[in-house]
Steps between C-alpha positions, in 0.01 A plus 500: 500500500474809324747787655386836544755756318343826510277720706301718280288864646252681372568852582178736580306401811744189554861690598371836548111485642536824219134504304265685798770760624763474203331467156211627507592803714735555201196490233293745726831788490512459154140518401532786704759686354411460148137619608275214482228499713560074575628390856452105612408403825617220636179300398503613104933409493403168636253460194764624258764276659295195278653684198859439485776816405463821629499624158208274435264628808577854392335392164215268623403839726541721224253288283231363721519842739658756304772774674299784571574653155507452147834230370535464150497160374865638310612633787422177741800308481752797567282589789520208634863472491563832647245427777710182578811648489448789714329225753786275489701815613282558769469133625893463539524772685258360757759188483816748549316678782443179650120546547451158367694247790527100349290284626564265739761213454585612152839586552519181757429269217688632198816471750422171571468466123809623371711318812346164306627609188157513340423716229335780601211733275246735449212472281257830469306706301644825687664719261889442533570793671302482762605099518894590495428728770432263705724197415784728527386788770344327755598163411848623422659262705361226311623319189174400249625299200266657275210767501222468231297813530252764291420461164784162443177305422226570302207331678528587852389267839260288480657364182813310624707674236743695734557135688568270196787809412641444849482142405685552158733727667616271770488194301278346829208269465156661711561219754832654605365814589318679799250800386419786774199640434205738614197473265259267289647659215874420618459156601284393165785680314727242678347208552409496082827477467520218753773632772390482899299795610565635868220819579544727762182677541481868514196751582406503171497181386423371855140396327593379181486169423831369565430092562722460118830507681654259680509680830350843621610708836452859593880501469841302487560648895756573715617349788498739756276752361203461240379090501312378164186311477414174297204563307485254280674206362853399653367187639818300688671837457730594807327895586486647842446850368829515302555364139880400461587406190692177618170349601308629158835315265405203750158527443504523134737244440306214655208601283704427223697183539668388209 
């Protein structure tokens, strides 16, 4: 049978529940300070969550609903990257602060992870930064293998891009590898490139249609706090409200014999 080797996360919504109270509180300060008369409710982000990159919503906003004031088409791209910047800046500093707590059984299964010896990843479209800030603030005490973050790829998730470069990077084949995801976007991104797909749900994507991956819960749970539930998928799958990862490598494995 296939062996799994490596446990592979998403980042935003999926080890940080970040996009309601993280990101796009972010956007709102900076729109704000450099006097732009946009602020997204919870409702619109969710809408511009379907467009991957944060540097890519700014610009889908800025051409279908304009900023409030006249932008250049020269002056556009600086803008944008200035506008990003300063709301990177803004978003790790939520992180720092800790205003942004992990979600539940993150830490749990990453342990369990790197006591198997598996190799251990993250695959977003958050800007470094703001990705580093977490793998090695609030994460600190855990060892990732390799981070592939920002602007590393050109197309960005749903395009499975960002997963076949984990691929060439680790030298794995898709059916050795566990993806944690969030969103449609996420878990097409993955499963194109053929690798299991895990979702943990999150109020945002809570509504999406999620039925791609192999198995959906609300979260991976812990066991004497927060429990998960099964959604979807994970049929013969050993869940009582907490996901450990011994019983998703079991799982896998015996839907890939050999």
């Amino acid at each position: 049978m296939s062996r799994i080797k490596a446990l592979i996360f998403d980042q935003d919504g999926v080890i940080i529940d970040t996009e309601r109270d993280g990101h796009r509180v972010a956007f709102n300060k900076v729109f704000q300070e450099f006097g732009y008369d946009v602020e997204w409710d919870e409702d619109e982000y969710h809408e511009l969550l379907q467009v991957a990159g944060g540097k890519e919503r700014m610009r889908h906003h800025l051409h279908t609903k304009g900023f409030g004031a006249e932008v250049k088409s020269e002056d556009e791209d600086d803008l944008i990257k200035r506008l990003h910047k300063r709301k990177t800046e803004i978003f790790i500093e939520l992180i720092e602060t800790g205003a942004l707590p992990l979600r539940r059984g993150v830490r749990r299964i990453m342990k369990e992870a790197m006591e198997r010896g598996l190799i251990l990843g993250i695959c977003t479209t958050s800007n470094e930064k703001a990705a580093h800030a977490v793998a090695h603030g609030i994460l600190s005490d855990v060892k990732f293998d390799f981070m592939l973050a920002g602007d590393v790829v050109i197309r960005k998730k749903p395009d499975p891009e960002i997963y076949e470069l984990a691929l060439q990077k680790t030298g794995l084949s898709p059916d050795e590898c566990i993806v944690v995801e969030d969103s449609r976007n996420g878990i097409s991104a993955a499963k194109a490139a053929g690798m299991h797909v895990v979702a943990t749900s999150n109020g945002y994507t809570e509504k999406e249609d999620l039925s791609a991956a192999d198995i959906v819960v609300t979260s991976l749970g812990c066991p004497d706090r927060e429990k998960g539930r099964l959604t979807h998928g994970g049929e013969g799958l050993n869940f009582e409200g907490v996901l450990y990862l011994s019983d998703l490598m079991q799982y896998f494995q015996k839907e890939n014999p050999a």
